[in-house]
N, C-alpha and C positions, 0 to 999 in steps of 0.2 A: 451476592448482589441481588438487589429484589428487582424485579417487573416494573415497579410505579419509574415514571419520566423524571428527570431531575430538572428542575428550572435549573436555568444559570444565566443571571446576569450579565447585560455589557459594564463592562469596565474598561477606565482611560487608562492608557499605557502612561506610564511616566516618563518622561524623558529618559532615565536610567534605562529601563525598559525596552523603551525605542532602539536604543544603543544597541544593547545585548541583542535584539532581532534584528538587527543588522546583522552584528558581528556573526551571528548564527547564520544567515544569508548567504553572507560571503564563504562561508566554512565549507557552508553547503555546495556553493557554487564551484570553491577552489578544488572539492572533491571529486563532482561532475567533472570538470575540467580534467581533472588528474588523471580521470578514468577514462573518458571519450575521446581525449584529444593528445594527450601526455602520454597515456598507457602507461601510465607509474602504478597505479593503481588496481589488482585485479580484478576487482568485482566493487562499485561503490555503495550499493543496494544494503548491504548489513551493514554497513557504518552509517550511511544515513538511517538504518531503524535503529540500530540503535540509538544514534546521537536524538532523533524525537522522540523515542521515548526517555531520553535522560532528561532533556530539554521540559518533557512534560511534566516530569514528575518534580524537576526540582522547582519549574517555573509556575504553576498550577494547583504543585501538593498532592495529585492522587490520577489517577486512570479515569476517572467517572470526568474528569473533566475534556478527557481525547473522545469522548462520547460511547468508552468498551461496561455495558451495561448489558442486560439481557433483553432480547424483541420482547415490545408487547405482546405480539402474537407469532407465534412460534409458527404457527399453519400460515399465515401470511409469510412469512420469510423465506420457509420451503418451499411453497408455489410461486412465488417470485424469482427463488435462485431455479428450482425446476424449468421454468418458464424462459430466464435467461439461457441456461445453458442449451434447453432445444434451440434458441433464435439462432445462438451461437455455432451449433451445429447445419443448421439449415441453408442459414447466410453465409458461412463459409466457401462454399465452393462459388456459388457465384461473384463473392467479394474477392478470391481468390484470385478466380477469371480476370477480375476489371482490374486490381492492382499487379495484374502481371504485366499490365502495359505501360505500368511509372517504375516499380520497384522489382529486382530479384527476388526469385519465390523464396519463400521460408526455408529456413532448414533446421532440422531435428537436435537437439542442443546435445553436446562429447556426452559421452555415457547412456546415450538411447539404447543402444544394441544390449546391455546388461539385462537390462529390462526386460526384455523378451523371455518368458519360461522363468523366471525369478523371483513370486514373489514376493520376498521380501525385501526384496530390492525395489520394486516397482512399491510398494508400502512405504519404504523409507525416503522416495522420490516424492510421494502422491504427499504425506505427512510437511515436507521440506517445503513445495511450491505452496500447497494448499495453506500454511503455515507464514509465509511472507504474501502471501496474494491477499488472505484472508488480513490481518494483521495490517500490514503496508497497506490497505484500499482505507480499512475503517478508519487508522490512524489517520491518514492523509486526508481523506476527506471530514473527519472529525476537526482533525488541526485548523484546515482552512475555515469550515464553517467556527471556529470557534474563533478564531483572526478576524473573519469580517465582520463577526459579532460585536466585537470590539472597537472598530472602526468607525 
């Protein structure tokens, strides 16, 4: 993948189209459901990345269209994620504070304690989240700006 931006064009959905992103909606939807309220489901998070990336590739023709390209600028993206994660660390305790007065505190997701003295365990954790965080943000947020594009 090179560096240069790719224009892309807005395009009208076809009625066909239309349909299929529905029906894709509701997929979505009945999966959430399945997972949040049904508990049929153990985890919905990999079946929706998968299902947009299938959804992408077959609807769109290729990845460059979910926006997974390379930064312009590599030093801008470092000091941006750099930047975010200190906020993220800083803001934490006191956003901690304020939402422990609506919500139960956080807690450490089954398999924390491995982690501890392991690393390759804590590699194949860091690799896992890092790997749907990273993936799951761009896609998502690719998808949509490329949905309103549309629009």
């Amino acid at each position: 993948m090179s560096g240069a931006a790719v224009a892309v064009r807005p395009v009208a959905l076809s009625p066909m189209q239309r349909w299929i992103s529905l029906a894709e909606f509701l997929v979505g939807a009945a999966i959430v459901i399945a997972h949040n309220v049904d508990h049929k489901i153990p985890n919905e998070v990999p079946i929706l990345f998968v299902l947009g990336l299938v959804s992408f590739k077959l609807r769109d023709g290729g990845w460059l269209a979910m926006g997974l390209r390379w930064p312009l600028s590599w030093r801008k993206t470092i000091l941006l994620a750099l930047g975010a994660a200190a906020l993220r660390i800083l803001l934490s305790v006191p956003l901690d504070a304020l939402t422990a007065h609506f919500w139960p505190a956080a807690k450490a997701p089954g398999g924390m304690n491995e982690i501890a003295g392991h690393p390759l365990v804590a590699l194949q954790w860091l690799l896992l989240v890092w790997t749907f965080a990273a993936f799951g943000e761009e896609i998502g947020i690719a998808g949509i700006s490329s949905v309103a594009r549309r629009m």
